[in-house]
N, C-alpha and C positions, 0 to 999 in steps of 0.2 A: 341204551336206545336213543338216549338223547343227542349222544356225539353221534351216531349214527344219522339219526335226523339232519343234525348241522353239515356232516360231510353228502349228504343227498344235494338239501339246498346249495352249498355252494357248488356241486360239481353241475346243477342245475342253472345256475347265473353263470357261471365260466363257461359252462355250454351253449348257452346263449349268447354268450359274448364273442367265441368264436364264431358262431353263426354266421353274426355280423359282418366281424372283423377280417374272418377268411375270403368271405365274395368281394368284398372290398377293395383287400390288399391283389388280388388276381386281377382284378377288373385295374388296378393301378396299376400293376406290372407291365400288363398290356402295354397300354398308354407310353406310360415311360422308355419299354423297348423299342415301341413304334417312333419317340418322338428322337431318342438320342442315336437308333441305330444300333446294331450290333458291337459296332467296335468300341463305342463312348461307352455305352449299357456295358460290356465284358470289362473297361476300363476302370468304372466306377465302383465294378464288383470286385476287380482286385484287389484297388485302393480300400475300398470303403469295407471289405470283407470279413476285418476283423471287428467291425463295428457293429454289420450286419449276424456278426453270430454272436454279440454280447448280448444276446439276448439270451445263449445261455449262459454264459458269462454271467451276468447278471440273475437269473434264477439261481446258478451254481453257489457265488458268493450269498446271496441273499437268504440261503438253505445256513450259512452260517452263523447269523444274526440270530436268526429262526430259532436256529435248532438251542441255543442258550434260552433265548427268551422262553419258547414252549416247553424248555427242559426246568424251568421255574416255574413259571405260571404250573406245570406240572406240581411241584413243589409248595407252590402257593406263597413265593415268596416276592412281594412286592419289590424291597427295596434293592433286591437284588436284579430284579428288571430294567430297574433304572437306571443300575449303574454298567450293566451290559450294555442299554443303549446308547449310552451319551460314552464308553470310551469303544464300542465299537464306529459311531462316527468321528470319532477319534482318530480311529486306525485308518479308516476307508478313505479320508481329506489323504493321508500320507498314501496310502498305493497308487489311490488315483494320483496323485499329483508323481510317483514314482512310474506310473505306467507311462503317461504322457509326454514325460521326458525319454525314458526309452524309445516311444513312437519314433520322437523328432529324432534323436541321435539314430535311431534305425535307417529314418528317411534319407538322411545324407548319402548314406553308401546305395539304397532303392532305386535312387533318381541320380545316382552317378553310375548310367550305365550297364547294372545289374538286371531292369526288369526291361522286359523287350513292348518300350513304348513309341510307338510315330512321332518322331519328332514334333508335329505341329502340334501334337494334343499332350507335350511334357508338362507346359506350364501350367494347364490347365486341371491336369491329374495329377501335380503337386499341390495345387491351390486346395484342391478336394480331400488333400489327405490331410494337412494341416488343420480343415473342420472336423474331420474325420475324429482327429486326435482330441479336438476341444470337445467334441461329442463322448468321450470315453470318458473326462474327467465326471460328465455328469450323467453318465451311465453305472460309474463306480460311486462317486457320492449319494445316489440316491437309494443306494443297495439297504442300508440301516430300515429304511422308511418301509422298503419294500418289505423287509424281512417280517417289519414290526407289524403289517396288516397284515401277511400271511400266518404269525405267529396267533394274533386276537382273531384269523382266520374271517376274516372281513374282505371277501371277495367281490361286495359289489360297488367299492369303489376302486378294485384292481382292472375291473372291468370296465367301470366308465374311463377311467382312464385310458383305459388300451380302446376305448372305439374312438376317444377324440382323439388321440396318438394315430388311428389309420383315417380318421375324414382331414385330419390337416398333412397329410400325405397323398391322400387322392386331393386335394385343394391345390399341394403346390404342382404333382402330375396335369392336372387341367393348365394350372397358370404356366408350363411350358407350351403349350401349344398355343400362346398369344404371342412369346416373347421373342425376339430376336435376336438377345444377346447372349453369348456362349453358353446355352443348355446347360452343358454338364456343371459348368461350376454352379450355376444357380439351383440346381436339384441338390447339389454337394452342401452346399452351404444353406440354404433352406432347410432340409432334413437335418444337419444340427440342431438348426434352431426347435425343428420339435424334440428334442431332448433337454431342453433348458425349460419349456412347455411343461413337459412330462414330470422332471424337478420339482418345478413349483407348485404342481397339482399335490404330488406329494407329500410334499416336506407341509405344507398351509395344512391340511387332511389330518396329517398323524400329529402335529406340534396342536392342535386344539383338539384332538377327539382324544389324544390316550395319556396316562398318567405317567406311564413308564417311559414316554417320548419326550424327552426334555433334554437343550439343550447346555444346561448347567452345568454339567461334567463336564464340558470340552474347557471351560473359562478356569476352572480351578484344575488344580494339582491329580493327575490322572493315577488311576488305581492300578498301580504297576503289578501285581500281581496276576488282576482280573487282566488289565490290557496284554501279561504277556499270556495266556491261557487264550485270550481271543486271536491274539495273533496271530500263535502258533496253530493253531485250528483252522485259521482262515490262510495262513500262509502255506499248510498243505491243500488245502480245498481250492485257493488260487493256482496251486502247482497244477494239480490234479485237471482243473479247469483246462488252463495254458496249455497244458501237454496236448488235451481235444481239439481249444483251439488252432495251437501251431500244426498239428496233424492235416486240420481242416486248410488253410489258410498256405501252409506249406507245400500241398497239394496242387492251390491255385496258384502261387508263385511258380513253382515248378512245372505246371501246365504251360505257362506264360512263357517260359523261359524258353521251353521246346516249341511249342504250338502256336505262339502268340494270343494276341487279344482276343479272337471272335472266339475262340475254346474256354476262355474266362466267362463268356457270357451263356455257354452251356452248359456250364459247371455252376455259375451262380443261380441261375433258373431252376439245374436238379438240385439245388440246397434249399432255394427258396419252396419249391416244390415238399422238398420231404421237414421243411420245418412247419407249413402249414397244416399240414395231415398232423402231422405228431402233437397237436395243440389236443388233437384228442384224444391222447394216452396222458400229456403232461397236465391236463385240465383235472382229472382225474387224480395223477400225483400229488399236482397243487393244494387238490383238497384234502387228500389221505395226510399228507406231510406232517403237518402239524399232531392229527393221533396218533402218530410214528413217534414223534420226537416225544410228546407228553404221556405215551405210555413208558418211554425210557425211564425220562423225567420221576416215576411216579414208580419205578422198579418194578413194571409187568414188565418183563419183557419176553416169555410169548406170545401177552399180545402183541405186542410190537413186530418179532417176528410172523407171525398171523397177518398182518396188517400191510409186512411188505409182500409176500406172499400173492395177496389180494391186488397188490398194486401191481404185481410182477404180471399176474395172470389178465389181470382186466385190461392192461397199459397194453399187451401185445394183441388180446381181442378187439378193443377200439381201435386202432392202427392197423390192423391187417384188415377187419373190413371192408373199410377204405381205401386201401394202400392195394390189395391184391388186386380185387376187379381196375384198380383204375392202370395197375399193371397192364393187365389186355388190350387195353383201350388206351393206354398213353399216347400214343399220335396222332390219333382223333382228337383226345383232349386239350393236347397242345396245339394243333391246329386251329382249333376253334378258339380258343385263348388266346393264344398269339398272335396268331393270322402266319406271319414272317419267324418260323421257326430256326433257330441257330442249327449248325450241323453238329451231330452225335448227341443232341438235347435230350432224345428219347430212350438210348439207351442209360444215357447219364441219370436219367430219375429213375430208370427202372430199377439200377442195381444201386444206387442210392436209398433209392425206399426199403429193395430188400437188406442193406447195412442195416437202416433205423430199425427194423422190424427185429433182426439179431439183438440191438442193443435191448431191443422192450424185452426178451427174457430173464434180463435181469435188472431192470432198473429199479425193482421195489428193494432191491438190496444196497444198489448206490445211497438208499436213502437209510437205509438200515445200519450202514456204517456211518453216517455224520449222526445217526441217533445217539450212538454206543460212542464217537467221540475220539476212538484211537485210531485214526489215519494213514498215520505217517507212513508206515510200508505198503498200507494199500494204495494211496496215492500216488508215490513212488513206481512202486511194482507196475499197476494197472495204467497209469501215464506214459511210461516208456515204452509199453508195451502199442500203446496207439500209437507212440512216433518212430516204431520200425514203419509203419506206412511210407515216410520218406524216404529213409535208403530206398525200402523196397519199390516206389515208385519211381525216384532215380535209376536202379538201375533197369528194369523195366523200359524206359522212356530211351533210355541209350543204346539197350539192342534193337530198339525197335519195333517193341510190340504193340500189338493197335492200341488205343489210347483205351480204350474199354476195360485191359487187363488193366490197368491201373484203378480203378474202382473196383474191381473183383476181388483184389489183395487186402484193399480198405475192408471191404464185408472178412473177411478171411479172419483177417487182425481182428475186428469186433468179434469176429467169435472167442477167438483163443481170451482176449479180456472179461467176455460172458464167463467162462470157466475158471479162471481167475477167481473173479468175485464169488460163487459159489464156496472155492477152498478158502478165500481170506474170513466170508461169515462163519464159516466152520468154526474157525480159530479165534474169530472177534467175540462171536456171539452164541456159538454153538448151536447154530444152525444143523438140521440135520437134510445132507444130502439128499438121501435116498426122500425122504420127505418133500423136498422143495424137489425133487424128478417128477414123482410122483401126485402131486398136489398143482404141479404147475408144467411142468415142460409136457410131459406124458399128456397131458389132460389138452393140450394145444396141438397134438399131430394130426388127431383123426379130424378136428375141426378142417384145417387149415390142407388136409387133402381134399375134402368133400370141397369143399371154395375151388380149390383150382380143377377139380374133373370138373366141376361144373364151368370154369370160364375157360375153359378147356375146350369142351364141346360147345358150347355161345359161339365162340369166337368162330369154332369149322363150322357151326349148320345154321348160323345166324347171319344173313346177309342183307345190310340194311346200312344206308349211308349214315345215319344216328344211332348205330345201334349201339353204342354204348348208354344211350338212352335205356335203352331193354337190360345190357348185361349186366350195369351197376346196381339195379335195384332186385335185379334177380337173383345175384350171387348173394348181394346183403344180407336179402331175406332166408337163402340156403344156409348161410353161414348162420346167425342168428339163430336157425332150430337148433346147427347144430351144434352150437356153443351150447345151450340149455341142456340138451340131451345129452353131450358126451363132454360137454367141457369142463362143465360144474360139478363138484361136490355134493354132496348130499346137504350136510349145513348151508352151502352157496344156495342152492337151492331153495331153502326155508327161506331165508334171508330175500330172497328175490321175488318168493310167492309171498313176503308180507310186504316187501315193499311195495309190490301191485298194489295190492289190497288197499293202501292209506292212498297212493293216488286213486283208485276207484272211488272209494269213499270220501273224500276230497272234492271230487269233480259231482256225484250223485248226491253231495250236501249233507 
């Protein structure tokens, strides 16, 4: 009951923290589309794209730290904490410092001609990728740090940090509209520097709060057996990673290359879009994570599986309530957001959100499998499996089908990967199928019809220039019954009528 307690309050402060951080970071978007214009805005998102999704990148690797460190603390074993942290920052100085050079050696062949840029804005969207790149060393070195709060499951300074990380983001969005001199580099090279910010809040935080945070290990003789078991774990989980990324990122390359610039800046809007909503499935994750890995740690492992289960089911109910009505109403919302909408932007988040919502069926199992530790073919398998996207996008793009089929393929592919992951836990964990149908997918149909007949009929007999003011908090509320009544288990159930209970009793004193 107690882990239970801890996983409420944190999913409660990370909730809060998105609150924040999401009106925030939209209210900057804005700003920033408005001030650079579509083609700079699509241009920075090219460049800057792979930086802009290390943030799962960065959650992804940092599930590796984690899952060692909570797979001890599981254990209860101090010394072995300590010495996972100090050669896991170890490892993470060398990737980083290996990613960064790839970047640069990338770039030479990007900016000779490959990516379809206007001539007067090259030098300028090479300047930006060059921060771009310095921005990743400290997106990857700070992973250790990240790992180590999420493992002591210390959310509320993940969370101060991530709201000053978006007020010095809306800071430098305002300080474009005083300046004069070339926008885009200045937003390029600024927004690095809140990753070098973000570093330092870090690294100061865990090197005085935790015991198992010490930098001692790097200075002496590294523990070649632990560093090659961390390696190997992180070097499939980086594969695993890169495959999403390059899928992601590949995507936009290959948009660029057909379509040009201003379709980068529709494609970065529906990313940014569906990585905002999904803060509240992975809020969620973030907190479950850690009783994932430390029931491994501790040899429950049908809690463990129980656990991702839970995460599988609550991660697509937080996310679809959000994600479906705002489905109905995407161009209203985007209008009023943006004002100056890019073209194809609406259906770009539409069938973007619905990709993310496919993934949420199985993400309690993505984390199921770095609990349990053997990778390598799932990694392998379920990564290749998201870079058919690119053929399939390639070829797609060359007979000419509207640009929309190419996000349809993307959903298509997350599925066939959703199925995937099912048969690899089978075999990891023995996971039992019909079980995880039954407990989790089954248990999401009837909700997720009742939501859309209802935004279904909104949208035909509700005629109101705001009305997605009416349909979002109406479908929520539809939805919400009927997650309770048809979605939930009978245990979920209990679970849910006691947690009321201690908030009632909490707030009545």
């Amino acid at each position: 009951m107690r882990a239970a307690n801890r996983v409420a309050l944190n999913t409660s402060i990370l909730y809060l923290r998105m609150l924040v951080t999401t009106g925030i970071t939209l209210y900057t978007t804005r700003i920033v589309l408005n001030i650079l214009g579509s083609t700079d805005y699509g241009l920075f998102n090219l460049v800057a794209g792979i930086v802009l999704m290390l943030s799962f990148l960065n959650t992804t690797m940092a599930s590796s730290t984690q899952r060692f460190l909570s797979f001890y603390q599981g254990a209860g074993d101090l010394a072995m904490q300590k010495r996972v942290f100090s050669n896991s920052m170890l490892l993470h100085i060398v990737i980083a410092i290996i990613i960064v050079a790839a970047l640069e050696i990338a770039g030479l062949f990007l900016f000779n001609g490959t990516l379809n840029i206007p001539a007067n804005r090259l030098e300028a969207t090479r300047f930006v990728y060059h921060f771009m790149a310095a921005t990743v060393f400290f997106n990857v070195v700070v992973v250790p740090f990240n790992g180590a709060l999420i493992a002591h499951e210390n959310m509320i300074w993940v969370a101060v940090v991530n709201v000053i990380e978006t007020l010095l983001k809306l800071g430098i969005a305002l300080l474009l509209t005083v300046l004069s001199y070339d926008r885009l580099m200045v937003y390029g090279a600024l927004t690095a520097l809140v990753s070098v910010v973000s570093f330092l809040l870090y690294a100061f935080y865990c090197l005085r709060k935790y015991a198992d945070c010490s930098l001692s290990g790097i200075t002496v003789q590294a523990d070649k057996p632990l560093l090659k078991e961390l390696s190997t774990f992180a070097g499939w989980n980086l594969l695993g990673t890169l495959c999403g990324l390059g899928r992601t990122q590949g995507l936009a390359i290959l948009l660029n290359i057909f379509l040009g610039a201003v379709i980068n800046a529709a494609y970065g809007i529906a990313n940014q879009v569906a990585a905002q909503l999904n803060f509240f499935s992975a809020t969620l994750l973030r907190a479950l994570n850690p009783q994932i890995m430390k029931s491994e740690g501790a040899n429950d492992r049908p809690r463990m599986l129980r656990l991702a289960m839970m995460a599988s089911k609550f991660g697509f109910f937080l996310l679809a309530v959000i994600a479906v009505p705002a489905c109905f109403e995407m161009e209203a919302i985007l209008k009023l957001w943006l004002k100056n909408v890019p073209p194809h932007t609406v259906v770009f988040c539409q069938l973007i959100l619905i990709a993310t919502l496919i993934n949420q069926l199985t993400i309690g199992l993505q984390s199921a499998a770095q609990a349990i530790g053997n990778i390598k073919y799932y990694q392998i398998v379920v990564g290749t499996t998201l870079l058919l996207n690119l053929p399939i996008a390639y070829i797609l793009l060359s007979l000419h089908y509207p640009v929309y089929a190419v996000i349809i393929s993307y959903a298509v592919v997350e599925f066939i990967a959703c199925v995937l992951r099912m048969f690899f836990l089978r075999h990891l964990g023995g996971l039992s199928i019909r079980t995880y149908l039954s407990r989790v997918v089954y248990r999401e149909v009837i909700p997720l019809i009742i939501v859309l007949l209802v935004g279904v009929l909104a949208t035909k007999y509700i005629h109101y220039h705001y009305r997605f003011l009416i349909t979002i908090p109406l479908t929520g509320f539809v939805f919400g019954l009927s997650i309770y009544f048809f979605g939930l288990c009978a245990d979920e159930k209990i679970l849910m009528r006691n947690f009321m209970d201690k908030i009632k009793q909490k707030i009545t004193g």
